[in-house]
C-alpha positions as CSV (number, residue, x, y, z in Angstrom):
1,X,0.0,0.0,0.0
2,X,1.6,3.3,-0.7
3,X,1.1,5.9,1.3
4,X,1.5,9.8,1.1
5,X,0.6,13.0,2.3
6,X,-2.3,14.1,-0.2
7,X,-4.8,11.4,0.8
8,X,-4.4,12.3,4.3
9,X,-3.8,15.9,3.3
10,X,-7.2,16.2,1.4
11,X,-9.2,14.4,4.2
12,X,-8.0,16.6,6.7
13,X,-8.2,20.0,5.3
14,X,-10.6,22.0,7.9
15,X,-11.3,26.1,7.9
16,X,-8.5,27.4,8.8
17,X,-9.8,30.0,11.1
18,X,-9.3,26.8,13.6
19,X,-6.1,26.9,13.4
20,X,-3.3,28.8,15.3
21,X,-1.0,29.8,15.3
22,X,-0.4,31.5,12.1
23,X,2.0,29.2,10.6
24,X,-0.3,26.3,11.5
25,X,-2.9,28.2,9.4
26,X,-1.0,28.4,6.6
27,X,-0.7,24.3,6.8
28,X,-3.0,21.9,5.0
29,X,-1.6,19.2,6.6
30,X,-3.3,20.0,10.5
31,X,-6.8,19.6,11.8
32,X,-8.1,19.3,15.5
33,X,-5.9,16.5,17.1
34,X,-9.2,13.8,17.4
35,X,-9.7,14.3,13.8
36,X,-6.2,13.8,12.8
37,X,-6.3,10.3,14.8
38,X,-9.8,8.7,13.4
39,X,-8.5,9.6,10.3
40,X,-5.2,7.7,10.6
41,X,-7.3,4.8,12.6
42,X,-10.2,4.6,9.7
43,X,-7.9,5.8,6.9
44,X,-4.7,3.4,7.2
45,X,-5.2,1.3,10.9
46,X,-2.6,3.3,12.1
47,X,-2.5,3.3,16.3
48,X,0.1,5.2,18.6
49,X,3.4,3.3,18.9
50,X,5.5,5.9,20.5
51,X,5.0,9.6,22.3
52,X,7.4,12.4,23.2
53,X,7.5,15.8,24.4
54,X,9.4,18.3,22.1
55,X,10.0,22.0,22.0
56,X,7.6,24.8,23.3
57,X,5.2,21.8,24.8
58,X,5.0,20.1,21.3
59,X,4.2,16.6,21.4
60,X,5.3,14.0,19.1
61,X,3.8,10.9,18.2
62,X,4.3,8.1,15.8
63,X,1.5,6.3,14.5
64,X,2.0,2.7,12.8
65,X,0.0,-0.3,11.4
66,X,1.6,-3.6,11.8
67,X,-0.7,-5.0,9.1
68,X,-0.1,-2.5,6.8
69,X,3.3,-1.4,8.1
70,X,2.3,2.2,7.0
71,X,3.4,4.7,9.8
72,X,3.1,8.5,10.1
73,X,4.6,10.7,12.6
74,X,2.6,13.7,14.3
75,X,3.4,16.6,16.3
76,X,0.5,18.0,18.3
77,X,0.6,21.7,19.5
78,X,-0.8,23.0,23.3
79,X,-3.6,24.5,21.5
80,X,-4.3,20.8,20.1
81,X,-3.6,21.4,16.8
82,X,-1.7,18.1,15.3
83,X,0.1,18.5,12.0
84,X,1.6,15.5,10.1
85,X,5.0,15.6,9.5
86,X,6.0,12.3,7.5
87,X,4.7,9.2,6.7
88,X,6.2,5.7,5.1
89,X,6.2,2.2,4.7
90,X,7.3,-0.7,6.5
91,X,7.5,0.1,9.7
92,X,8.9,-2.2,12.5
93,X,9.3,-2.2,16.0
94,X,12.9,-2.8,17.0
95,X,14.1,-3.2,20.7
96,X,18.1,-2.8,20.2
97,X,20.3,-3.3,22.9
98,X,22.7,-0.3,23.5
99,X,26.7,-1.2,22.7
100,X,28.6,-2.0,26.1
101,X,29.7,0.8,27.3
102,X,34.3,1.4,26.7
103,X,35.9,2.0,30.0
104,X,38.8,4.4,30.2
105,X,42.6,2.9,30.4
């Protein structure tokens, strides 16, 4: 299944008057966070694999479908704007160890 931004894009496109701040209303790509996440959920079967907190209180989510193995990650603003900000194929979830750790001579 390939996946890209327009299908998403076009699905989600809301009024901007919703949005803010300005640069978020200049985006297509952004809609009221519980819009954003039926439409991943309906659209592609996508669920929330992983959660962060970035800058200025963003937070940033990946979404993923292990049937599919599409994935898209999110960033969601305090105001609850959530703006898509890539998407792919064939995700997987990895659990990597880190390396042993040198110790100084």
């Amino acid at each position: 299944m390939t996946k890209t931004f327009l299908p998403v894009a076009a699905a989600l496109t809301i009024s901007t008057s919703l949005f803010t701040p300005a640069k978020a209303q200049q985006n297509r790509n952004c809609a009221p966070r519980p819009i954003v996440i039926a439409k991943l959920a309906e659209g592609y079967g996508e669920t929330r694999q992983s959660i962060g907190l970035g800058a200025r209180g963003a937070v940033i989510e990946t979404f993923a479908s292990s049937d599919t193995g599409t994935w898209t990650i999110t960033v969601t603003m305090p105001n609850g704007v959530t703006c898509l900000i890539a998407s792919g194929q064939s995700f997987e979830t990895l659990a990597e160890a880190l390396p042993p750790r040198e110790e100084d001579a």
